[in-house]
C-alpha angles and dihedrals in degrees: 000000000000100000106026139322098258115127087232090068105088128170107192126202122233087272090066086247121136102251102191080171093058106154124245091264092055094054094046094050082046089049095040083048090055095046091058092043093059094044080058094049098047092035141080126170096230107042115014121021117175118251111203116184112192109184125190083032080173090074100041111121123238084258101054088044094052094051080046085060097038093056092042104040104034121086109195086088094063106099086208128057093208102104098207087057089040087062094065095057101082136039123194130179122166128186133213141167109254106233085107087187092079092048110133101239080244105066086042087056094052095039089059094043100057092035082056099061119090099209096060126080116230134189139172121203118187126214123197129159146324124257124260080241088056101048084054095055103049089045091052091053093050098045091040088211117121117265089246094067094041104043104107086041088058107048092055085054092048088052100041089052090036081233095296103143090216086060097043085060108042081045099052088040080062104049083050087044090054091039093244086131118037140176112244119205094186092059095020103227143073128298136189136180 
């Protein structure tokens, strides 16, 4: 049984009789129902739409993307029936690294088949990297030393992260790790080699 194993729990086919051998598909189309069912309950265009972030979209399974479809593209959740107020009741942004090659065929899927609906808003914002300047400054903050003195320092790491601030820290975590930039107590500040 898909809810408990009470006798009281009972999922009827469209015959009205109890199928306690209902198929996988029958069970995802019951649990995306209730998904939607529950965004209807908890949600109301004017004062509390649902925001839902979703971030590596890259590594989320069929099953996780199809829920993701059936929320954004299925209507029967939407307590108006006003589409320009159905639009505001839910909010999803999803985020994914852009070398679009390694996609799994799955997220492209998804990610054509919302961008295909009219009635969804779609938009794409790019992210690339930080700025030299910006490198320079995070690092300065971290390393709580003036620009000036890490200037060169930070300009290899900012080279070798191509300015994503992800990179700059996994980067600089190594370099503490390797002991290439150290923490000296004599001079009390940060060294590297």
């Amino acid at each position: 049984r898909m809810v408990g194993d009470d006798s009281s729990t009972n999922y009827d086919d469209d015959n009205g009789n109890g199928n306690d051998c209902m198929g996988a598909g029958a069970y995802r189309n019951k649990l995306h129902y209730l998904f939607r069912q529950l965004l209807k309950a908890i949600s109301e265009p004017s004062h509390s739409p649902i925001f839902f972030y979703v971030d590596d979209l890259q590594w989320a399974d069929s099953a996780s993307l199809t829920l993701l479809s059936s929320l954004v593209l299925e209507s029967d959740h939407f307590n108006n029936a006003d589409e320009e107020e159905a639009r505001q009741c839910l909010f999803l942004v999803g985020s994914y690294r852009s070398n679009k090659e390694d996609y799994p065929e799955i997220l492209n899927q998804f990610i054509s088949e919302i961008d295909s609906v009219p009635s969804v808003r779609v938009t794409n914002i790019s992210l690339g990297g930080i700025a030299k300047s910006g490198t320079n400054s995070m690092i300065s903050d971290a390393l709580r030393l003036p620009i000036r003195l890490i200037r060169n320092f930070s300009d290899v790491v900012h080279k070798k992260s191509a300015g994503n601030p992800l990179f700059v820290k996994i980067f600089m975590t190594s370099l503490v790790e390797d002991h290439y930039l150290t923490y000296s107590l004599e001079e009390q500040r940060w060294k590297w080699d």
